[in-house]
N, C-alpha and C positions, 0 to 999 in steps of 0.2 A: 318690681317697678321702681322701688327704691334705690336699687343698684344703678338701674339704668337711669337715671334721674341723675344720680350720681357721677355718673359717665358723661353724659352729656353737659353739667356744668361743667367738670375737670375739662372735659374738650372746648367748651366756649370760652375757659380761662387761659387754654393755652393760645388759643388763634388772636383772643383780643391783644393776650398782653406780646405777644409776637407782633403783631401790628404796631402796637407801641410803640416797641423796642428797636423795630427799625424803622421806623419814623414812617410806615402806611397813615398811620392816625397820628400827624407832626403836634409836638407841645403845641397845646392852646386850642386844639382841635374840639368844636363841639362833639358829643353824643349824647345818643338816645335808644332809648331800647327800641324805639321801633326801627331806627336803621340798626341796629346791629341782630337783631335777630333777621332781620330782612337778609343781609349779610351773610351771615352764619347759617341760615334755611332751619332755626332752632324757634321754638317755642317762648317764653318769654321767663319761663320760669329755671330754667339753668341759667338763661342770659344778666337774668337778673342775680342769681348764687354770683354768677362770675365778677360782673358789676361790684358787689360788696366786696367781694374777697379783695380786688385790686385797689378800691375805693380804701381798704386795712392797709393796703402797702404803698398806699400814696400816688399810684400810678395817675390815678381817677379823682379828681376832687369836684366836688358838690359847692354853687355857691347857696346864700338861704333862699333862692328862689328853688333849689334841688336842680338849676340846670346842672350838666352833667360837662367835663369838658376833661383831655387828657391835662395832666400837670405842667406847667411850662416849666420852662429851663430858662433862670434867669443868668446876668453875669456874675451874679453872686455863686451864686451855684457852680459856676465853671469853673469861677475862682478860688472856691473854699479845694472843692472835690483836687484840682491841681495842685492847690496848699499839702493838702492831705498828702498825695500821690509822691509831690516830691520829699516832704520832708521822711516817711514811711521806707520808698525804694531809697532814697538816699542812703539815708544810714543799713536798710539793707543788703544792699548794693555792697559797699563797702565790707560789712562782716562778711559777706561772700570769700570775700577775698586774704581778709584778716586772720579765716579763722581755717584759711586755708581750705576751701571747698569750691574755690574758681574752675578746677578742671571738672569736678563732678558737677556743679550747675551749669555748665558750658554747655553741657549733654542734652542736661534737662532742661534747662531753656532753649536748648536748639530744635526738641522737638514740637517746641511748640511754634518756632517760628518755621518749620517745615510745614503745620499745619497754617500758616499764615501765608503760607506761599503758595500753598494748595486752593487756598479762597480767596486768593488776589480777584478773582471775579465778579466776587458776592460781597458790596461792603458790609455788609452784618454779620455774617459770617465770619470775616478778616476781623471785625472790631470786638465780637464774640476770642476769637481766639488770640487776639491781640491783648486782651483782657487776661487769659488765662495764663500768658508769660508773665504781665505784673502778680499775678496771685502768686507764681511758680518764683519769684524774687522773694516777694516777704515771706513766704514760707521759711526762710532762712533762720527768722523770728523764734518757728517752734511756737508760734502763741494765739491761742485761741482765739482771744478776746482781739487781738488783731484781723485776724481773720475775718471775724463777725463782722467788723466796721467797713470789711471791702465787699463782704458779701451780701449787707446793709444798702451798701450804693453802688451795688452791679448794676442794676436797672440803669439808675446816672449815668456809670462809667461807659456802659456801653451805647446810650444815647446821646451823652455830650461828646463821645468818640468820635460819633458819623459825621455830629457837627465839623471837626478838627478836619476830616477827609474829602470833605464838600466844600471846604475853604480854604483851601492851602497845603495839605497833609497831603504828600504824596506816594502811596500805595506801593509800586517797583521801588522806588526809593528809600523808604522805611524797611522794607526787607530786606533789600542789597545792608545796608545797613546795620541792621540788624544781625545779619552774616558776619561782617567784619568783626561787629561787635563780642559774638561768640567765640572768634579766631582769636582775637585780644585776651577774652577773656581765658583761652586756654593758654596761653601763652604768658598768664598770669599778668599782664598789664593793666592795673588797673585806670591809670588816667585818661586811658586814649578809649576803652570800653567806657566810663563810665560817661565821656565826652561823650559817645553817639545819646546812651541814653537820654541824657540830660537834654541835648540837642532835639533831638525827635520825638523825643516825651513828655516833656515839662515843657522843651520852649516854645516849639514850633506847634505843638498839641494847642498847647493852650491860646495860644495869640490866633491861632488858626480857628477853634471854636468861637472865642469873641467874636472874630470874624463875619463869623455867619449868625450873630444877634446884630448885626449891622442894619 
């Protein structure tokens, strides 16, 4: 009983915080356990295990009346998380190149913009994998504790993403993009690569997100 107990929160944590993450349940959105077990076709007691767990990860905050509501995404938030993003790929971006591993990142970040090309469909999916090419930059780093701080604000990354797509960010366009980007980068150029990045990552991301707190 306890296994299955067990099953069924891990399953009601994944559906809720999937709803989150692509904005089903948009920042600010009330909840309550009776519409989410309603939702879910679950009992109240996984719904609630899941409730906490996410409620730990910030996804879900409590005001002191206990109403329950998903976390909003202020412009602070978009701003700081973009701070982070460029100052991090920045200087990763560049040891790419410096330390001489442009054509072997070319590789490895091309596959993941092959998988961004595959989910040009599904914006969650695209901003899920779109996500996974900046992890595949800083990796350059070798360093954990960096790591931590992106894996910290994946939740962010990938929800203030959709915002950026929903306002301005354009989907074929970032990919094309993106392509060149790769080509440059094999070709060891770094200013004309590091131009799309900055272009379509930091600038256009970011004033695009704002956007959509309008």
């Amino acid at each position: 009983m306890a296994e299955k107990n067990v099953s069924l929160a891990d399953q009601a944590y994944e559906q809720i915080k999937h709803n989150i993450l692509n904005l089903t349940y948009p920042p600010g959105m009330p909840l309550t356990e009776a519409m989410l077990t309603k939702e879910l076709g679950m009992s109240r007691s996984p719904v609630r295990t899941a409730i906490q767990t996410l409620q730990a990860e910030g996804l879900i905050v409590s005001d002191y009346y206990k109403s329950m509501t998903v976390k909003e995404i202020t412009d602070k938030d978009i701003n700081e998380i973009y701070q982070l993003r460029e100052l991090l790929e920045g200087a990763a971006f560049k040891l790419i190149f410096t330390s001489g591993q442009n054509e072997e990142y070319s590789y490895r970040i091309e596959e993941k913009v092959v998988r961004m090309c595959a989910a040009a469909g599904d914006l969650f999916e695209w901003e899920v994998a779109d996500t996974a090419m900046h992890m595949e930059i800083i990796s350059i780093f070798g360093n954990n504790r960096i790591n931590r701080i992106y894996e910290n604000n994946l939740s962010e990354l990938i929800r203030i993403g959709q915002y950026s797509i929903k306002n301005g960010m354009r989907i074929p366009r970032t990919n094309e993009n993106l392509k060149k980007m790769v080509q440059y980068m094999r070709k060891g150029n770094y200013e004309k690569a590091f131009e799309i990045l900055k272009a379509d990552h930091f600038g256009i991301g970011k004033n695009s997100a704002l956007k959509g707190r309008d």
